[in-house]
N, C-alpha and C positions, 0 to 999 in steps of 0.2 A: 583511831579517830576517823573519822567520818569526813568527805571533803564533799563542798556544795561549790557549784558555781557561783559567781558573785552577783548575778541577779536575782537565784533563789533564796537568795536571806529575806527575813520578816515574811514570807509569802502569805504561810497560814498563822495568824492569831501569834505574830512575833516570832513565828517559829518555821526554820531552825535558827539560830541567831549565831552572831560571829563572835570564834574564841579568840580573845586578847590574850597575847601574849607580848607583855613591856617590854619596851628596849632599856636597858642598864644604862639609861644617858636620859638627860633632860636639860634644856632650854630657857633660861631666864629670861622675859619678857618687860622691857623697862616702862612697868604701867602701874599706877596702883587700884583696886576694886575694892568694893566692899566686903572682899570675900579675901581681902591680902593682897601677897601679890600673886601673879600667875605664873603656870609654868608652863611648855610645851612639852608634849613625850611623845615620843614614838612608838606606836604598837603595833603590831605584826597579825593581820587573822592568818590564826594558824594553818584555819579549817576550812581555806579558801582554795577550791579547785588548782587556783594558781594563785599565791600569796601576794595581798598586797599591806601598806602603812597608810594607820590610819593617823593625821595627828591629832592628840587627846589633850587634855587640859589638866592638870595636876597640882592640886592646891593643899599646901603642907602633904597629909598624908594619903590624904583621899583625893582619887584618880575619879574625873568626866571621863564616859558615863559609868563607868559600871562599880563606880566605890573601893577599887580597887580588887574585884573580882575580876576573875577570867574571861565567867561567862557576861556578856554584856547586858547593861540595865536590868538586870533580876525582877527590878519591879514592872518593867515593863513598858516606861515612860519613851526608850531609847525607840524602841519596835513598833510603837503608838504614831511617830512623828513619817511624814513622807519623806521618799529618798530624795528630796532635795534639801529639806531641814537636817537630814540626819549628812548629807555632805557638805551642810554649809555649817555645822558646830564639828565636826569633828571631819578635816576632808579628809579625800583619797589623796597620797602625793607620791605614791613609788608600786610599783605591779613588778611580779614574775622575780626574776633573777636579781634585779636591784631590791626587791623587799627584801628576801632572805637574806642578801647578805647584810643588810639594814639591821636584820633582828640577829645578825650573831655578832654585833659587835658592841664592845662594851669601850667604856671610858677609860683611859691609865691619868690621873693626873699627875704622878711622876715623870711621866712624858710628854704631859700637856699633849696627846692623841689620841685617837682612837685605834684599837688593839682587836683583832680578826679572833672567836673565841674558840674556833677550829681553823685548818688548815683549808687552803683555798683548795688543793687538790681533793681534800675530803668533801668540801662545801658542793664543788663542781660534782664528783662522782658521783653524790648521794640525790643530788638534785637532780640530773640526767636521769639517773638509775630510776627515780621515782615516777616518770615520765615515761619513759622509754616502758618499761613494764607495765603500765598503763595502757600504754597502746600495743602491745603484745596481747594483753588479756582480751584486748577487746577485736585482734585480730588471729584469733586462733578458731574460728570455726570451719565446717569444712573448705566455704569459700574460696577458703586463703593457703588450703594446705599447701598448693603448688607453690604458692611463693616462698622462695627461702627464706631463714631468719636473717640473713646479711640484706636482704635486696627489703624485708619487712622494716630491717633499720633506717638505712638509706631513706625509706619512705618518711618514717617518724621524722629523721632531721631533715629532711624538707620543710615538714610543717613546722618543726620545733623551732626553724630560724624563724621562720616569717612572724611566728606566735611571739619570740623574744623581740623581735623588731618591734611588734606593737605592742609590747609591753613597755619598754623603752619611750617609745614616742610617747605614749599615759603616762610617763613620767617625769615630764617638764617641769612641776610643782617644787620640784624638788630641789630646785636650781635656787630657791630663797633660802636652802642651807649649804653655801656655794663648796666648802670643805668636804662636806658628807657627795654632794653631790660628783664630784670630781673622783672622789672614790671610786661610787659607785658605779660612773662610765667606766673605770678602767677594769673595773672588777668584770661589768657587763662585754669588755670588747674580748676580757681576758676569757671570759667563758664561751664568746662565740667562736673563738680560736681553738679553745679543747674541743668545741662541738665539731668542727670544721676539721681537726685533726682525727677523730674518730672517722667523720666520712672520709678522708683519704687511707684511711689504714684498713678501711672494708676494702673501700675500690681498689687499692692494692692487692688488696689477698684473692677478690674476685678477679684481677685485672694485673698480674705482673708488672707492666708495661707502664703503667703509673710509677713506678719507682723513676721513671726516663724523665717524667717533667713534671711540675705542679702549678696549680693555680690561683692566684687572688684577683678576688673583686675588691678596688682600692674606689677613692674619692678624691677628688681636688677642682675646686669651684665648683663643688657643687654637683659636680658630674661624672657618674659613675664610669668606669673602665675595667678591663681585665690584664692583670699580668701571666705571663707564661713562662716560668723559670725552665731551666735543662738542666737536666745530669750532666749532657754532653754537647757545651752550645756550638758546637758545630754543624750542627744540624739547623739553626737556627732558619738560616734564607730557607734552605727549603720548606720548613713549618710554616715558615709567611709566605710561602706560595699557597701552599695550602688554605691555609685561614683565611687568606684576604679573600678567597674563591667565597666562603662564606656568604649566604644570601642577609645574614642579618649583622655583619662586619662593614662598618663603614672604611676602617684603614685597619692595619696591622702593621706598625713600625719597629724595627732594630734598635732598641738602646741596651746604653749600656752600663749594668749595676755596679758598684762598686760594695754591695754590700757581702761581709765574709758569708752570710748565709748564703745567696745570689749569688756569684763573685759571675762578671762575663756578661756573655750577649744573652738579653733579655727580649719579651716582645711584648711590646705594649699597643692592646685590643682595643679600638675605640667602636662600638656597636652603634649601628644606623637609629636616626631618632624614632622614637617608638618602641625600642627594642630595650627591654629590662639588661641592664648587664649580668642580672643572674641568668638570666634565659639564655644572653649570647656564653657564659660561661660554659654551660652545659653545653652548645653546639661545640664550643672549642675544644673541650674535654672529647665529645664522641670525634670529631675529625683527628684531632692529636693520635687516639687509639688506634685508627686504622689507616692513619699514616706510619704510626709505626708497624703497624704490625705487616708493613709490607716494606721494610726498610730496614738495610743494615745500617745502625746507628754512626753516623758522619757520613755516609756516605750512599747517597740513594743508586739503584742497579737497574734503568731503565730497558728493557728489551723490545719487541715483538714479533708478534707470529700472526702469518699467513695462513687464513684455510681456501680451499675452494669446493668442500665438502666437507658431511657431516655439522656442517655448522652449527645447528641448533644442539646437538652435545657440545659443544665446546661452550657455546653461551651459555648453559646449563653448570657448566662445571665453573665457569666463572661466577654466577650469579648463588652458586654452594658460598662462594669465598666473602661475601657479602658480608661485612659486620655492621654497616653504619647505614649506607645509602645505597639507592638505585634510583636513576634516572635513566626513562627511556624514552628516545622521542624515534618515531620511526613513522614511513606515512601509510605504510598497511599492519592490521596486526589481526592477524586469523588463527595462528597456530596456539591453541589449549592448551597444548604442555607448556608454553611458555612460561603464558597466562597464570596456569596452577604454582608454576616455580615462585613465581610473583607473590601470591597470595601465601604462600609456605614461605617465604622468605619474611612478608608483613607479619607473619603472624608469630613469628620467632621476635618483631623487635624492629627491621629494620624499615625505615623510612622509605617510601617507594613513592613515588613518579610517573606518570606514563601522558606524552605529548605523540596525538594521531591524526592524522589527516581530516578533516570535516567533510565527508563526502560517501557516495550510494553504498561504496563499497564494504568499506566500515558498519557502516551503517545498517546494512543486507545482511554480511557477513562478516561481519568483523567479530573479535570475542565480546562476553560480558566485564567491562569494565565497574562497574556498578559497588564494587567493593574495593575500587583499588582509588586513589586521590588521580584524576585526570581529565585532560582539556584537548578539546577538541578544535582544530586552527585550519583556514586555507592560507592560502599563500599572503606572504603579506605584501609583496606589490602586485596582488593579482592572478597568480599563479597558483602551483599546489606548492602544499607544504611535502617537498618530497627529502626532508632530512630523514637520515638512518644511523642514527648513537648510541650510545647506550652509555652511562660512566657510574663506574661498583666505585663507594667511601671515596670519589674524588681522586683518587690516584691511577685506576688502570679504566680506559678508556675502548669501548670497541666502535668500528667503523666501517664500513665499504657496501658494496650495494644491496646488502644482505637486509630487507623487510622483513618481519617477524610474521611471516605467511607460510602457509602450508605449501604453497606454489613454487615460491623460494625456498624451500626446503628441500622437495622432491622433484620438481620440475626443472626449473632454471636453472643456467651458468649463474653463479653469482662468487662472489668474495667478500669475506668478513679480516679487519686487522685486528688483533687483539694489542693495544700499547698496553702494556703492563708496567705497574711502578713509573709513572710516567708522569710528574704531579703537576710540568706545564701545560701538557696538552689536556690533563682532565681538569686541569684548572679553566682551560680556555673555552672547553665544551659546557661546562658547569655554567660559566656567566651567559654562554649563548645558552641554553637550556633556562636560565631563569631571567635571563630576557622577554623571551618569547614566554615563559610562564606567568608572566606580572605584563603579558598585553591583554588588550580587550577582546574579548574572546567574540564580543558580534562586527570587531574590525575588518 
């Protein structure tokens, strides 16, 4: 079968038109016409990009519009009329995930319910599967060859929630068949849950370390949140050092589940206004990862080390271990290899920063920043901005008088601290680092 989007029905001369396929139930309507009495039925376009119910009219045996054919109005009358007559006799009232499972259920009146005419695990599979391969097909040119098929999937259920989300929302109509519709929410939250269990079962296989904690975006008045379960909630306080450093976490609180799946210390994420909780999800996911990945689980191993040479290999081999972030704020920055390590680190994935002094030097001779996200600041009570940081994924921190200049490199005495595994002091750097990143930069 052939599948059209839902705007290019009737386009050219009624064609292509939508395939009904009836729902096995109907609707008694307490009115009389001159045509009997009526009925209501559910019909399902088959042949719809992303299926939606149409409700039709049913009088004894013969089905508005199409007489009880598939294909709709034969004669033509249906395809003749504009799409807002054709939604005011027969509306739209259920799109995407709630149609289908709409059209696979039928009536028991021995049970006085309604009866699923496959299994929901089948239903969920084959609908996914149909989707998913979709966008596979249409992501295999050479484009795309670098990108994995786990990281290609990943991409589809991105779009695939947001797509079921408003599909859902189109389908408020539905709610005047309060039984079916109640269903249908649980059927629709229960598939966003297999879809949701799919992306953690990539990100596990791509990502170990995912088996350590998991994540929901939940809702209560209204107001989205994120939870953050543990393998092993021990580790708990430290993760909420972590996360609260977040630039888009408004709090990150300790409570505690009583649920056998949960059992223990839990954290619940509340994201600054503006910020989608799906968005702060994803930051808590990347920080979660490369807090652990530098962390024996219950118990964090903070150290450091002192150079007073070769500095720029050690920043170099730290800035290798990078999986999430960089943030540099330093008030000269000359040295190119740095600069390069930078740009090779962006372009592997990781998030990069770079805060530099506003002034001739830089300026004359400072590197090209031009490719890398950066802001240029003097002092903020008047002086220079003569900070020198740097902090890799939030946890290890580097520090001391060490410039990211060629001068400082091979010229000067200087000192650099490496804190490694250190997640209050790069938590404490992190908020001064986007302090000063969210000022006015003509201050």
């Amino acid at each position: 079968m052939d599948y059209f989007k839902e705007e290019d029905f009737y386009k050219e001369a009624g064609s292509p038109t939508e395939y009904l396929l009836y729902c096995s139930y109907i609707f008694f309507q307490q009115s009389e016409t001159e045509w009997g009495r009526d009925y209501d039925q559910f019909a399902l376009v088959g042949n719809a990009e992303y299926p939606y119910i149409r409700l039709t009219r049913k009088r004894g045996q013969s089905h508005y519009p199409s007489g009880g054919s598939s294909k709709i109005a034969v004669d033509g009358s249906f395809a003749r009329k504009s799409e807002k007559e054709r939604d005011a006799e027969c509306p739209k009232i259920a799109w995407g995930l709630a149609a289908e499972f709409l059209g696979k259920l039928r009536f028991d009146a021995r049970q006085d319910d309604y009866v699923l005419a496959v299994s929901c695990e089948k239903m969920f599979s084959d609908y996914y599967g149909r989707y998913l391969t979709a966008y596979l097909d249409c992501h295999s040119s050479l484009k795309y060859e670098n990108i994995s098929k786990e990281q290609k999937e990943l991409d589809f259920i991105e779009s695939h929630i947001t797509h079921m989300a408003e599909c859902w929302e189109k389908s408020a109509p539905l709610k005047n068949y309060t039984i079916l519709y109640e269903y249908a929410k649980n059927k629709v939250a229960a598939y966003e849950q297999f879809v949701l269990n799919k992306r953690n079962n990539i990100l596990k296989t791509i990502n170990p370390m995912k088996n350590s904690y998991s994540t929901e975006v939940r809702e209560i008045f209204k107001k989205k949140y994120v939870k953050v379960f543990f393998l092993d909630d021990s580790i708990a306080e430290a993760a909420q050092e972590a996360i609260s450093a977040l630039i888009c976490v408004k709090n990150a609180n300790i409570t505690i589940s009583e649920s056998n799946a949960h059992p223990g210390k839990t954290l619940t994420v509340q994201p600054k206004p503006m910020v989608l909780a799906e968005d702060c999800e994803k930051e808590v996911c990347i920080c979660m990862d490369h807090f652990l990945a530098n962390e024996v689980i219950g118990e964090m191993q903070p150290h450091n080390e002192a150079y007073f040479a070769g500095i720029e290999n050690r920043i170099i081999e730290r800035l290798d271990k990078a999986q999430a972030t960089i943030d540099v704020c330093v008030a000269w920055f000359t040295n190119e290899r740095l600069r390069d390590k930078l740009l090779e680190k962006q372009a592997q994935g990781i998030a990069v920063r770079v805060i530099i002094y506003k002034d001739g030097v830089n300026h004359n001779h400072g590197v090209d920043l031009s490719e890398i996200k950066h802001k240029e600041y003097r002092g903020e009570r008047g002086g220079i901005m003569h900070e020198k940081y740097c902090v890799i994924d939030n946890v290890t921190t580097i520090n001391g008088s060490y410039n990211w200049t060629l001068n400082a490199e091979n010229k000067n005495d200087e000192d650099a601290v490496f804190h490694i595994t250190d997640v209050d002091l790069a938590s404490s750097y992190t908020r001064q680092f986007n302090a000063m990143w969210n000022r006015d930069e003509n201050a």
